[in-house]
N, C-alpha and C positions, 0 to 999 in steps of 0.2 A: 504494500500500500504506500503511495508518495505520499510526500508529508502535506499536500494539498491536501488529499484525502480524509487524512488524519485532523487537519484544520476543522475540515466541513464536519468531520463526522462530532467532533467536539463541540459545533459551533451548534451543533442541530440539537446534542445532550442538553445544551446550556437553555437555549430556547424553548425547548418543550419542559422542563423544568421549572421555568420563569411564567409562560403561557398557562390561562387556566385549563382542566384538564377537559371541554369541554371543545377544545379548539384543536384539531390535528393538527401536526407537519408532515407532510408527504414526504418531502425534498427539499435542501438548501442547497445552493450552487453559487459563485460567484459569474457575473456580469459584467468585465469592466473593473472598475473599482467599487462597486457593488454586491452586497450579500442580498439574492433574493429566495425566499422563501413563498414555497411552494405548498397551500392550504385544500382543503377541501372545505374548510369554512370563512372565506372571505368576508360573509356579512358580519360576522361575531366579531373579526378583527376592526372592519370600516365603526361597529355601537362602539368602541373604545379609542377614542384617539391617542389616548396615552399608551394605552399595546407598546407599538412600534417605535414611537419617539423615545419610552423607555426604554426597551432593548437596544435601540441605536447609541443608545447614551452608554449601559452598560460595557454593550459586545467594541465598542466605538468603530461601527463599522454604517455605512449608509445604508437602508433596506426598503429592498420593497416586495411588498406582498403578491406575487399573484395566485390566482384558481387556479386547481388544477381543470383538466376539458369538463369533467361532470361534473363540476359542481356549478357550470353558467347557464343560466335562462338563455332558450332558445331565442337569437337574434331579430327572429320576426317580433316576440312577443316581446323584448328587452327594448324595440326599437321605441315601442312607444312609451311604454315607463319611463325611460330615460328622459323623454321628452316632452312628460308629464312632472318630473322635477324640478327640471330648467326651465325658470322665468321665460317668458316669452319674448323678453325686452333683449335676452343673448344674445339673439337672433342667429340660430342655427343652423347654419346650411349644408351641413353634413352630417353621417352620422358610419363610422366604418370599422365593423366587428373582425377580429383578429384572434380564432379561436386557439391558434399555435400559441399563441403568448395568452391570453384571457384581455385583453386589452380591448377599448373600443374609443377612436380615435374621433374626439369630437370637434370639428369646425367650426368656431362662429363669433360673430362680430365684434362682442364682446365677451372674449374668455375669462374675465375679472368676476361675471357676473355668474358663469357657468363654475367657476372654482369655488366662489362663495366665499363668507368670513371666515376666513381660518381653516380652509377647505373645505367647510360643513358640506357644501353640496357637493364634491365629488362621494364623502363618504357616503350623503344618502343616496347618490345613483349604485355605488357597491350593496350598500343594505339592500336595493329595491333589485337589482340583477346578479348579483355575484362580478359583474365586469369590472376592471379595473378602467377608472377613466384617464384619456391623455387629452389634453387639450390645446389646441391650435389655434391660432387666431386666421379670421377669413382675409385674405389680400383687400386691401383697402380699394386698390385698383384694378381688374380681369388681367392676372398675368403670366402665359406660357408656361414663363422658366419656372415659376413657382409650382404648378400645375404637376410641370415634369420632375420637377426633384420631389414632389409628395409621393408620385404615381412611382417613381424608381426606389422610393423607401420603401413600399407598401410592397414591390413585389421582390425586393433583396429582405425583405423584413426577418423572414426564417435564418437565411445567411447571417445574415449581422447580427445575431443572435448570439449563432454559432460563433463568429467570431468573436464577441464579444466574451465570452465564457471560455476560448481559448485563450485572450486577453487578461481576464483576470484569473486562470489559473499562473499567469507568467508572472502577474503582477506579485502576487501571492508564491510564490513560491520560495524555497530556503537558499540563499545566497550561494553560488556555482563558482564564485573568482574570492581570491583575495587583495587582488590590485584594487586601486578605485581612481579612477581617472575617465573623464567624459571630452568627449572631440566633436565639434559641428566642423560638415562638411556643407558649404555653400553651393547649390546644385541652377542658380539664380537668382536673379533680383539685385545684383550689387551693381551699384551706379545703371542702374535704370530702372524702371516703372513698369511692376508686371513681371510672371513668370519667377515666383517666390516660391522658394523648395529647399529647404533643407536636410540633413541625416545627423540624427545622434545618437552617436555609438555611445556605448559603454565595454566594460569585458563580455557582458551577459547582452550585451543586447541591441538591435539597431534600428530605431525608431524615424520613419519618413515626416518630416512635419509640413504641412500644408503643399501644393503641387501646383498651381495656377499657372495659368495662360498671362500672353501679355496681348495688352491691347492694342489691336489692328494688327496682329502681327499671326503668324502659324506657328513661330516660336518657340521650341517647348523648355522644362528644366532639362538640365542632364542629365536623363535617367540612365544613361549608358558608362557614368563612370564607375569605376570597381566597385567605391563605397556604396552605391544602390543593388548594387546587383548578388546575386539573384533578386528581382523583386518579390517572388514568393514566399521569400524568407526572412521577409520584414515584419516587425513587430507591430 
């Protein structure tokens, strides 16, 4: 067993311990920099706001809750509860169920109003369906690019998941070097505008930071120097 392993399976003893006994945990995983916990009882978590905020404090790690697949009200009938909680004034223009994650990704005018005080009303759309809500605000103006990077998140959504959880197992993981020395390698953007790309190595590890195009230009970063490459080997 890696000592990842070992993390989660501790981290999950600690949690159902702390949890009343009336609330499962499925599953813990990390996300990123993220511990999320995997319930079959969502609504019992959303009646307790303090739950989670507690345990984040204890475990000092960030968390978030989701359903496991059976424990969410079927989308049809969720669609409209949900949309019986949220004021009218949010002005809703979408509503888009995510049963791989338990998510349901709300659009609308005013997401201030859909969050609520203190998050009250995401919690009562979990109370009212089991879904965990995310909320988006609607483009002020009808606009493509935005259109397409929602519609490209939504169908990498599985993927980036995945990635995401092979991301915070690295993050998490017990230290492989005893050097400690970090290097940026400039991959663009110096003395000009556009086409901004970095690499930060460490011993353990080589992180791409941001990749941009320049403007007016086909121009790209240097993805071809040693320090990028392989690019599938990037953290």
């Amino acid at each position: 067993m890696s000592t990842v392993d070992k993390q989660l399976d501790e981290l999950q003893a600690t949690i159902v311990d702390e949890l009343p006994n009336d609330i499962s945990v499925s599953d813990v995983t990390y996300e990123g920099p993220e511990l999320v916990i995997y319930t079959r009882d969502p609504k019992k978590f959303a009646q307790n706001g303090d739950l989670v905020r507690n345990l984040a404090g204890q475990l000092r790690k960030r968390i978030t809750v989701r359903p496991v697949p059976d424990a969410l009200t079927d989308p049809a009938a969720a669609r409209e509860k949900v949309l019986n909680v949220i004021p009218e004034k949010a002005d809703v223009a979408d509503l888009d169920f995510h049963a791989d994650t338990g998510e349901v990704v709300i659009e609308a005018a005013k997401p201030g109003m859909v969050i609520g005080r203190h998050g009250s009303t995401l919690r009562e759309i979990t109370q009212e369906v089991g879904w965990t809500p995310e909320v988006v605000r609607t483009p002020p103006i009808e606009s493509s690019t935005v259109s397409n990077v929602r519609s490209f998140l939504k169908q990498e959504r599985e993927e980036r998941r995945d990635v995401l959880e092979r991301v915070g197992r690295q993050i998490h993981r017990e230290e492989m070097a005893d050097d400690e020395w970090v290097r940026i390698s400039t991959l663009g953007c110096c003395r000009e505008v556009g086409r901004a790309s970095f690499i930060l190595s460490t011993p353990e590890t080589r992180i791409l930071i941001d990749c941009g195009d320049k403007p007016g230009s086909e121009d790209a970063p240097y993805l071809q120097v040693p320090e990028a490459n392989p690019l599938n080997s990037l953290d």
